[in-house]
N, C-alpha and C positions, 0 to 999 in steps of 0.2 A: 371784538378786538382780539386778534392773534400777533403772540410775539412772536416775530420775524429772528431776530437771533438775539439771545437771552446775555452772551457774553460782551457785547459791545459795550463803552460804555459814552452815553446812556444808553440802554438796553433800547433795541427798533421796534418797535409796535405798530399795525394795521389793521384799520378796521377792512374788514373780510369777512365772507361764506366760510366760518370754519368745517364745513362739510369740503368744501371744494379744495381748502387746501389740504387737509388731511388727503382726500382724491391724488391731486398733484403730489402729495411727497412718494404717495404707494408706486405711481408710474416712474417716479425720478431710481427708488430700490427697487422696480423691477429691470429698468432700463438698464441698469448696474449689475445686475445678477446676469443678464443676458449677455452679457460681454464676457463674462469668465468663462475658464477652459476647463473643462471637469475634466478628468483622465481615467478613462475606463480600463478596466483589470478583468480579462478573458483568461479564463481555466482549460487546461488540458489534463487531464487525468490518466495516470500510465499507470502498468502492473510491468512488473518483470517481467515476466514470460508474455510478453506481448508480440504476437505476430510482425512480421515483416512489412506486409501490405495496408494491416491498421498503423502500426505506426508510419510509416508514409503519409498514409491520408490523413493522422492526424496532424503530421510537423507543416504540412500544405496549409492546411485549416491555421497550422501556428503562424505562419508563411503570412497569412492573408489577413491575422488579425496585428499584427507588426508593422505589416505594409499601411493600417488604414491607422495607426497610431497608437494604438492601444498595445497597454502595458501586457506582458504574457504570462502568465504563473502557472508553472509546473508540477504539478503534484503526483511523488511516486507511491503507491499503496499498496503494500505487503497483506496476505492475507494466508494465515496459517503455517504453514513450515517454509514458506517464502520466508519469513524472517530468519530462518538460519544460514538461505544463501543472499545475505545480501549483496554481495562482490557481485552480483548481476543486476544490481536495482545501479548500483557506481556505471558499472559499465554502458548500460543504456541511459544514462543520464549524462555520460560524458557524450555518446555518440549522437544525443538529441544535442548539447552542445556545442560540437563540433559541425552541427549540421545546417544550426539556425545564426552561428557568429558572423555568416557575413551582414544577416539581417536584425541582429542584436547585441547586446553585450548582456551582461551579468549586471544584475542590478542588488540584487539579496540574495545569499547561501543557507538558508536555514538548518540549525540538525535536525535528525530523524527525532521525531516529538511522535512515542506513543508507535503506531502502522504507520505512520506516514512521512516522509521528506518533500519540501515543497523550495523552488528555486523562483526566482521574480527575474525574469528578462523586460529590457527597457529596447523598446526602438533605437535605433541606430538615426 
């Protein structure tokens, strides 16, 4: 005897395989979980003094993971007397920016936490 739904009232009881229905409820929370949209979060990792042509190839790679929906997170990372000129960690961060707005917007600004500033772009 398995109760069917315990709030009704009188409360619904059936006699039942309680194996089989324990079975059917797992398939009914799987079938459920299979319909949600998870939203995946892809990292780019930059340095100030970052070449031309890597960063290129990286904002494409950014390009590519925006276009298939996934969230982008920026992370800039200073290492040693880089922290003194940060006005170049700004600068390439606006120009990654400016680069990727027609295919994002700003989604989080974070401060510099520690060597590192990290931005969250959202698909467009």
């Amino acid at each position: 005897m398995v109760e069917i739904s315990p709030n009704a009232k009188p409360p619904v009881c059936k006699i039942m395989d309680f194996g089989k229905f324990k079975y059917e409820e797992k398939k009914k929370a799987q079938q459920s979980k299979k319909k949600q949209q998870t939203i995946k979060v892809k990292e780019l990792r930059l340095r100030p003094n970052i070449g031309d042509h890597d960063l290129e190839n990286k904002l494409k790679m950014g390009k590519k993971f925006l276009s298939e929906g996934c969230k982008l997170k920026l992370t800039l990372m200073y290492r040693g007397r880089e922290m003194s000129r940060q006005d170049l960690g700004q600068e390439l961060m606006q120009r990654v920016l400016s680069t990727l707005s027609e295919h994002a917007e700003l989604e989080k600004d974070s401060p510099l936490t520690g060597r590192k500033k990290s931005i969250i772009l959202a698909p467009k």
